[in-house]
Structure formats: C-alpha cells, structure tokens
KEMAR-363184 format. One line per field, with one value per residue (C-alpha): residue in three letters; z negated, y, x. Coordinates in Angstrom, 1 decimal, padded with zeros to 4 digits. Layout:
r = Ala,...
w = Z,...
v = Y,...
u = X,...
% end
This chain:
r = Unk,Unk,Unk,Unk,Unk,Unk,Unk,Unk,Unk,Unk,Unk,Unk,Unk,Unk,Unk,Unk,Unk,Unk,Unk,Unk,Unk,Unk,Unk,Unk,Unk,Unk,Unk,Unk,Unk,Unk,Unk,Unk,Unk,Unk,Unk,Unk,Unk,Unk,Unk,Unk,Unk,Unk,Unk,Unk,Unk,Unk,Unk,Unk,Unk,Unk,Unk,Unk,Unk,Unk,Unk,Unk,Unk,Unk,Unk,Unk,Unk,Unk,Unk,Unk,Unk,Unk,Unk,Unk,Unk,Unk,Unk,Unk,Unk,Unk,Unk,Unk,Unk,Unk,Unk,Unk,Unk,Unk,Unk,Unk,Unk,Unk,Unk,Unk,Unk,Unk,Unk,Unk,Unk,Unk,Unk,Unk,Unk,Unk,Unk,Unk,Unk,Unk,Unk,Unk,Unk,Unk
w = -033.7,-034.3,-031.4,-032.0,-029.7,-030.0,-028.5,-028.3,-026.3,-024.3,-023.1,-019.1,-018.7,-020.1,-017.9,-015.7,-017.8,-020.4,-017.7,-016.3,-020.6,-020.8,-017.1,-018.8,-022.7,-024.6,-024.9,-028.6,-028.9,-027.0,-029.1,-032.6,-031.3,-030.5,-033.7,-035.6,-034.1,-031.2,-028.5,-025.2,-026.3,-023.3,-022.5,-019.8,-019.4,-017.6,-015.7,-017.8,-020.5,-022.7,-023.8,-024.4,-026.3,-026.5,-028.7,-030.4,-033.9,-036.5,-039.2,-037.8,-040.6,-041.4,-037.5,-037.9,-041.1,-039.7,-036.7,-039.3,-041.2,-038.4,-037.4,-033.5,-034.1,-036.0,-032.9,-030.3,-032.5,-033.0,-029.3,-028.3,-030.7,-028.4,-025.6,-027.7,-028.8,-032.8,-035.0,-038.3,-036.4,-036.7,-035.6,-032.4,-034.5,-037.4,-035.3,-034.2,-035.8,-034.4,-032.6,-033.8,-031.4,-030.5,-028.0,-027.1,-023.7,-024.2
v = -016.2,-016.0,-015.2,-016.2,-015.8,-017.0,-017.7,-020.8,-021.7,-024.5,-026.2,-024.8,-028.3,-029.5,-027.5,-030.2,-032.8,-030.4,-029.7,-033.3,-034.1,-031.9,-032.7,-035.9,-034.9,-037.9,-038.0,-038.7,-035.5,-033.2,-035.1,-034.4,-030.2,-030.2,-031.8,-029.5,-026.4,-025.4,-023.9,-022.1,-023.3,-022.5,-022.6,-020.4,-021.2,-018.9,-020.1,-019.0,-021.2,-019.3,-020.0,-018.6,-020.3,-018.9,-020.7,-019.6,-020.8,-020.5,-020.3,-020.8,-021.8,-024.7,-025.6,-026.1,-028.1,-030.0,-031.2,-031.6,-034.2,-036.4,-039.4,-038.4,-034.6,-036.3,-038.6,-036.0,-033.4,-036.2,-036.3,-032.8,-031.3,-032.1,-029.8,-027.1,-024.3,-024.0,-021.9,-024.3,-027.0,-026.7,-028.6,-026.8,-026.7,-025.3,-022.6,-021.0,-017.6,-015.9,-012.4,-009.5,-007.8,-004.5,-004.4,-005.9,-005.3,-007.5
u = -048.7,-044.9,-042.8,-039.5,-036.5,-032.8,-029.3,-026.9,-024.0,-023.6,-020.2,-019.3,-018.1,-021.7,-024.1,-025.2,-025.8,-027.6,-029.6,-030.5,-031.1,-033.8,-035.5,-036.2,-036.8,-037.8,-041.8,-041.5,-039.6,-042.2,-044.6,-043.0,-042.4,-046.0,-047.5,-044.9,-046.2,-043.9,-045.9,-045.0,-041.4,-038.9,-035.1,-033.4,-029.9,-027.5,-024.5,-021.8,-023.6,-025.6,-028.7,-032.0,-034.2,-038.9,-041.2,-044.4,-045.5,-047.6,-045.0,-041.2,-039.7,-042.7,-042.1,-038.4,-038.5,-041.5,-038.9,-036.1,-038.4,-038.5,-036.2,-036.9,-035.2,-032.3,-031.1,-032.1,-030.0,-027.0,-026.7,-027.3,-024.6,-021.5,-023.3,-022.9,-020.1,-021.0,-019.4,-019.1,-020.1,-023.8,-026.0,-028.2,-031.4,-029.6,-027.9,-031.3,-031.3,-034.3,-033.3,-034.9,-038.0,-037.7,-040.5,-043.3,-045.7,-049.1
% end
C-alpha cells in the first residue's frame, strides 16, 4: 500500500466555507474516491490555509486517473478550484505532487 502525502493552498478568505464544503462532501464523490482506490484519505487544514492532504492506495497514479475519468471529480474539481491559490492555475487534483517520505514509524 502506497502512502502518499501532499500540500495545497487554500484562499484565507475561503477557510470557512472550504471547511463547511467538505463537512458535507457529495456521497457520489466519496463513492467514486472509494471505487477508485483512495483509502484512509484525510485533509488537515491549518489556519493560515495550507493544506495537508493523506490517502493510501494501491497505485496513485491509477487512483488519480481513476477520479479524473469521472463526470462527479470534474464538477466537484470545477467548483473547488476558486478555493485554492494555484500556481498556473491548476486544477486542485492536478496540483497534488506527492511529498517525498523520509520516515516511517509502523
């Protein structure tokens, strides 16, 4: 199983509502991560907006294009991109670049 961590940026003037969108994620969305092979998938969000994004996978790079083939991660995507500060102006789920592990306790 794949860890895989990474960072994005959210909008200080977005914080709250980032955070009420993803008390109530869509159930077609958390079905779509879960038939794509996101599991133990987490976000931590700090207050000055950055975010830490934990999943584990199979195979990251099938999981992500998995979620990219799908007309649910395209709206959700559409309408999470003005949360976010993106160099180039990519989207959220393009921006993942997994961090590299240095350390591991199991």
């Amino acid at each position: 199983m794949q860890r895989v961590c990474f960072l994005l940026k959210v909008r200080a003037e977005r914080l709250d509502e980032y955070r009420e969108r993803h008390a109530a994620v869509w159930p077609e969305m958390l079905d779509a991560l879960k038939a794509t092979g996101w599991h133990n998938y987490s976000l931590f969000l700090r207050e000055d907006g950055l975010l830490v994004g934990y999943l584990e996978t199979e195979d990251f790079a099938a999981a992500r294009a998995g979620m990219a083939a799908t007309g649910v991660n395209a709206r959700w995507q559409a309408q999470m991109a003005p949360f976010f500060e993106s160099p180039g102006g990519a989207r959220p789920d393009e921006a993942m670049k997994p961090l590299t592990e240095v350390f591991h306790l199991s």
